[in-house]
C-alpha positions as CSV (number, residue, x, y, z in Angstrom):
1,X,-14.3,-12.4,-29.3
2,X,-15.4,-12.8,-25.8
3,X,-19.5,-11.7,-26.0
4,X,-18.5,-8.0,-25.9
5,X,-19.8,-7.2,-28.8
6,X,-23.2,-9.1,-28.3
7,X,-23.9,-7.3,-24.9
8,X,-23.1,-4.1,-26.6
9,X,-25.5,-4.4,-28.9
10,X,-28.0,-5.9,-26.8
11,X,-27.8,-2.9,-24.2
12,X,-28.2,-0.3,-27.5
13,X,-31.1,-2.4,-28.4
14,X,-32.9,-2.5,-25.2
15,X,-31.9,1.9,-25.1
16,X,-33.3,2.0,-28.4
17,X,-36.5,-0.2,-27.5
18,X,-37.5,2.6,-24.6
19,X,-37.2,5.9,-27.1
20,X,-38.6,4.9,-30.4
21,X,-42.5,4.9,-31.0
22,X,-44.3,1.0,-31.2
23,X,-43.5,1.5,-35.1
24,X,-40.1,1.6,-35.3
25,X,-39.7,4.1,-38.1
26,X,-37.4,6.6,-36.1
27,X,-34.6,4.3,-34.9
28,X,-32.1,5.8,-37.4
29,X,-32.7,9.2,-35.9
30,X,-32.6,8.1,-32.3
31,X,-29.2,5.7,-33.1
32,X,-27.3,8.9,-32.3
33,X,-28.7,9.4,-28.6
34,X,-29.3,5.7,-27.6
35,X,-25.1,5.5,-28.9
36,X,-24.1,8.3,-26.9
37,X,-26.5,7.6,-23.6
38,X,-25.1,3.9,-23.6
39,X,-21.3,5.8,-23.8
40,X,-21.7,7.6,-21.1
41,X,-23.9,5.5,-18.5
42,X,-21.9,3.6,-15.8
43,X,-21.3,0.3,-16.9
44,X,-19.9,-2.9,-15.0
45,X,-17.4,-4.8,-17.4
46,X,-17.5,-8.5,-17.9
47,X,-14.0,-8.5,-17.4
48,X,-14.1,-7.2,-13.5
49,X,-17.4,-9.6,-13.0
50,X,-14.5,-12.4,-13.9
51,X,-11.6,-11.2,-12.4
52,X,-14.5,-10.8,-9.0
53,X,-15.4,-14.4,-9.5
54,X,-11.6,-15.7,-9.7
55,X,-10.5,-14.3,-6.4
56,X,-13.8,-15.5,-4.6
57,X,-13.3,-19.0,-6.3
58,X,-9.2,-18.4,-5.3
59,X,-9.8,-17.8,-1.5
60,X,-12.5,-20.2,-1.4
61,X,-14.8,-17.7,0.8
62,X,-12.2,-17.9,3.6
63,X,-11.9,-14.4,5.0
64,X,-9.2,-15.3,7.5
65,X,-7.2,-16.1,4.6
66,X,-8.0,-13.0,3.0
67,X,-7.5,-10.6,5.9
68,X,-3.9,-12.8,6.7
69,X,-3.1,-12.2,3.2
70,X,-3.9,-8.6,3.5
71,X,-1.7,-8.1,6.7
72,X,1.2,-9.6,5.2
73,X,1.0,-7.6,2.2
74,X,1.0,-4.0,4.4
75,X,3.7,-5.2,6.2
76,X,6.2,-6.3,3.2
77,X,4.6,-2.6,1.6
78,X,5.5,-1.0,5.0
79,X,9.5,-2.7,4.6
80,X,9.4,-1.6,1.0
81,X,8.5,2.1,2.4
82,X,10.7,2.2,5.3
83,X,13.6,0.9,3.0
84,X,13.1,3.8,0.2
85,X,13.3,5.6,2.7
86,X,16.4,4.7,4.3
87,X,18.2,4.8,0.7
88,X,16.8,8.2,0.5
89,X,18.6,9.8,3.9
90,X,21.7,7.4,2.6
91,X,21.6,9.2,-1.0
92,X,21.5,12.8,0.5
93,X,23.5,12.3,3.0
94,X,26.5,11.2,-0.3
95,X,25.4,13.9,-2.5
96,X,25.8,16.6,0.6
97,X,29.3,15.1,1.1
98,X,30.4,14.9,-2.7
99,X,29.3,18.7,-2.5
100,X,31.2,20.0,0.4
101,X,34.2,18.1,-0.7
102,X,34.1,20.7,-4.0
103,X,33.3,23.8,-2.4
104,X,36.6,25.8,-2.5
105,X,36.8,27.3,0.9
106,X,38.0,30.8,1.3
107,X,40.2,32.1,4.4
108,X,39.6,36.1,4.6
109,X,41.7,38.0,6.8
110,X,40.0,41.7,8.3
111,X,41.9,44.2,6.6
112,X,43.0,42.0,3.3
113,X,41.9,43.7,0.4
114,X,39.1,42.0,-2.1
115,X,36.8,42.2,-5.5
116,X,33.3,42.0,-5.0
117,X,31.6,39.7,-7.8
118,X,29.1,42.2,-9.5
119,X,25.9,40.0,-10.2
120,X,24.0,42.6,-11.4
121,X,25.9,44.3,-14.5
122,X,23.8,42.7,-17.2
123,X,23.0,46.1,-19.2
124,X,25.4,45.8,-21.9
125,X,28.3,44.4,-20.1
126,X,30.6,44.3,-23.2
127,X,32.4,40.7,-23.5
128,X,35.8,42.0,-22.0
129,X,34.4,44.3,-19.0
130,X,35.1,42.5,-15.5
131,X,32.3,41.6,-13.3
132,X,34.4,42.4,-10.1
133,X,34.5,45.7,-8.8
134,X,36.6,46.9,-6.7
135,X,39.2,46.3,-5.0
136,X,37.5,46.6,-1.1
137,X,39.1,46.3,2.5
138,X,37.9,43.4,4.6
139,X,36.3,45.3,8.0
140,X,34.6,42.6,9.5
141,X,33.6,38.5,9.3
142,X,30.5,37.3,10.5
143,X,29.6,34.1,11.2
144,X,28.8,31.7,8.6
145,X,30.2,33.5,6.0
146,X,28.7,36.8,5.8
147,X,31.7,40.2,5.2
148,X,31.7,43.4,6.1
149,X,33.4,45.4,3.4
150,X,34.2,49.3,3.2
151,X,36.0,50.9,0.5
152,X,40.0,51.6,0.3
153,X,39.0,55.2,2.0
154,X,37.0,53.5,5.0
155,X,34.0,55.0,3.5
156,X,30.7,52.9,2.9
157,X,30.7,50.0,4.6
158,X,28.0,47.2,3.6
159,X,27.5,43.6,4.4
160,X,28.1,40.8,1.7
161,X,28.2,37.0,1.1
162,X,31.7,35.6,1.3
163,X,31.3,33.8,-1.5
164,X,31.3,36.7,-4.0
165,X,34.4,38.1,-3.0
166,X,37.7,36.8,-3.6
167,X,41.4,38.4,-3.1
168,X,42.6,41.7,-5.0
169,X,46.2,40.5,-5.5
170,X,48.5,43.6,-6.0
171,X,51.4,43.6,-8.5
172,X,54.9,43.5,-6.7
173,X,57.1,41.6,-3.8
174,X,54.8,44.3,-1.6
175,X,51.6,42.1,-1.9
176,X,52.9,38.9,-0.6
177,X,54.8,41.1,2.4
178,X,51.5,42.5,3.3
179,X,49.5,39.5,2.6
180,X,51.7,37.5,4.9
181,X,51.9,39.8,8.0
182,X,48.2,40.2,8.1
183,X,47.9,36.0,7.7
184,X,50.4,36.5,10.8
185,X,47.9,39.2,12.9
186,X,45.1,37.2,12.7
């Protein structure tokens, strides 16, 4: 191939030359150590040495070159860095916008009456029992989105997010009456 092979052997060789006695009887039972002390030791391959020797030939020993070279590389890596970032803000910035646009938004009135999304009745819920309990009376709405809710009786009131409730609509001609005049109040 490319002298691998010959300066692997070489290297075992010289390992091999260093542990065995001046009559060279015991090389087969100190093959296993000299292979595994020449595995583990640090070793400089051929291929760096050429790959060293191309870039000194390349620049021609000119280290203003170099260092030029160097500068203008950080700077296009800088642009690169600045610019991933910029699409970054841009792509949050679309996906915060696409997300807003499909959040329902909910107008609660105080006093309209609501179910509160149960998020806890996982013991053997049964495939037709509701998750919403209630219904509840609206007492008060907090800023950004929190709701104070008390039962039909004005007993227990407790705070929840607005976004597990959702309107008790009652059957009849009396739920849109009601529904409408407290629309009006507020």
């Amino acid at each position: 191939m490319n002298g691998q092979a010959e300066v692997s052997n070489r290297e075992i060789k010289s390992i091999l030359e260093k542990v065995v006695n001046a009559m060279w009887k015991d090389w087969a039972q100190r093959l296993d150590e000299a292979l595994w002390a020449y595995r583990t030791a640090y070793k400089t391959p051929i291929e760096s040495e050429h790959k060293d020797f191309w870039v000194v030939k390349k620049l021609n020993l000119n280290l203003d070159t170099a260092g030029a070279q160097r500068k203008l590389q950080l700077n296009e890596l800088e642009e690169w860095r600045l610019n991933a970032y910029e699409n970054n803000k841009l792509y949050k910035e679309k996906t915060k916008r696409w997300h807003e646009q499909h959040i329902s938004k909910k107008e609660l009135v105080v006093g309209e009456k609501v179910l509160l999304f149960n998020s806890r009745l996982r013991l053997f819920p049964g495939k037709l029992k509701s998750r919403w309990s209630g219904p509840f009376i609206i007492k008060t709405i907090f800023p950004y989105g929190a709701v104070e809710l008390t039962r039909e009786d004005g007993t227990n009131a407790f705070k929840v997010n607005g976004q597990r409730v959702k309107p008790y609509f009652e059957d009849g001609l009396e739920r849109q009456k009601s529904s409408l005049a407290l629309r009006k109040a507020s």
